[in-house]
Structures are given as C-alpha cells and as structure tokens.
C-alpha positions in Angstrom: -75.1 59.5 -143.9 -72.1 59.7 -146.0 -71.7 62.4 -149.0 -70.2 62.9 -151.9 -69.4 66.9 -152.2 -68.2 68.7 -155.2 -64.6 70.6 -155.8 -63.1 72.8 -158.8 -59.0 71.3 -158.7 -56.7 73.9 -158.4 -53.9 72.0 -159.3 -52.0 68.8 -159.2 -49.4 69.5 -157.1 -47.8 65.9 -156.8 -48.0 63.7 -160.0 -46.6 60.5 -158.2 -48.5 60.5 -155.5 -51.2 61.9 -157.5 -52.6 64.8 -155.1 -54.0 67.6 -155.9 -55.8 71.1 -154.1 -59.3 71.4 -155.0 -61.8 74.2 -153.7 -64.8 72.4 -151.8 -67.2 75.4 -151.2 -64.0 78.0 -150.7 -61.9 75.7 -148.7 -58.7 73.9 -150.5 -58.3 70.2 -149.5 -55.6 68.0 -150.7 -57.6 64.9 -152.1 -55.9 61.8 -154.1 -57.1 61.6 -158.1 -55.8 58.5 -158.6 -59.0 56.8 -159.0 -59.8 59.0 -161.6 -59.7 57.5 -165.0 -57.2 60.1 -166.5 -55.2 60.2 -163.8 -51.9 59.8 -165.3 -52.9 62.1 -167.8 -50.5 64.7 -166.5 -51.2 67.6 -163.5 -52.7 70.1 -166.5 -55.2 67.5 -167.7 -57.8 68.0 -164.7 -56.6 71.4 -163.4 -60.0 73.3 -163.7 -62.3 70.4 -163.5 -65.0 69.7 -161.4 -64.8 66.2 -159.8 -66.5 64.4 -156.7 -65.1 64.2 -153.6 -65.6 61.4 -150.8 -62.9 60.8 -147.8 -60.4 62.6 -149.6 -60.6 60.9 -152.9 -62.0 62.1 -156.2 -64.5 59.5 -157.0 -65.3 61.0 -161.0 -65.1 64.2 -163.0 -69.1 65.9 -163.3 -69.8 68.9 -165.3 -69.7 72.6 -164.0 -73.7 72.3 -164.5 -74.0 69.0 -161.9 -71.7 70.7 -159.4 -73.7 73.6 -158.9 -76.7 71.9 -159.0 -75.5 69.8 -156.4 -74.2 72.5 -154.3 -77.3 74.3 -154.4 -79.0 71.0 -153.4 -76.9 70.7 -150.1 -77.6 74.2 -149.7 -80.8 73.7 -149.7 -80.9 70.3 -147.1 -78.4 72.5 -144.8 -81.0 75.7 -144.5 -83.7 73.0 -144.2 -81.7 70.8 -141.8 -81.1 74.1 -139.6 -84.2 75.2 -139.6 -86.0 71.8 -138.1 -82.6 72.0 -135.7 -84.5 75.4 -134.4 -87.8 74.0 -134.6 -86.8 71.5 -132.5 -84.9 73.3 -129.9 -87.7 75.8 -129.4 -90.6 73.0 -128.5 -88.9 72.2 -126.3 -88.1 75.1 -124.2 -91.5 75.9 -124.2 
C-alpha cells in the first residue's frame, strides 16, 4: 500500500531545483515542490505550510487541521497494525 504522509516545510533551500526540508513526524526530508501549484512563488511562499508528501514529492498543500487529523489517523492504523502484529505472533507460539 502506498501513502501519502504529511510534512510542515522548513524551508526552500533550492529555488531552481525547487527542494525544500520538510518535518515528516520529527524527521527532515528533502522533497521536490515543484508539482505544487505555487511553486515558483518564491522559497518564503510555502515555508510553514503543511503539504502532502509521496516518494519525495509534495503532491498539494492541506491545512494544519487535515495534517493532524491525518497523522493521528496513521497513528492510530500503526498501534492497531502492531497490535494484531503481537496477536499474531503469540498464536502461534502457543
């Protein structure tokens, strides 16, 4: 299954290239904006935003609200995820 994962951009660090550091759940990966629509809007225009991230490209910008909700969602599938991991493991040791 393939996921799109939110990020807060730090900063655009290389306008012609258009790459830029953005925090993914603490971590700072260098993803490409340039499919973004504002792009070439200059590095300040997206420095703070909250976009989605796919294979290292920023798909679209989503609001603070989204991001977190979505974060809490894959938060969620992870503990649940990890718990029928355990589940799992345990049937069949005994």
């Amino acid at each position: 299954m393939c996921l799109a994962i939110p990020g807060r951009v730090v900063e655009v660090f290389d306008d012609e290239d258009q790459l830029a550091r953005v925090d993914v759940a603490g971590v700072r990966r260098t993803v490409n904006v340039a499919l973004l629509e504002d792009s070439h809007a200059g590095s300040g225009a997206l420095e703070g935003q909250w976009v989605l991230i796919h294979v290292g490209f920023a798909l679209a910008r989503i609001d603070e609200q989204e991001a977190l909700d979505m974060l809490e969602l894959l938060n969620q599938m992870g503990a649940e995820y990890e718990q029928e991991l355990q589940e799992l493991r345990a049937s069949a040791q005994g």
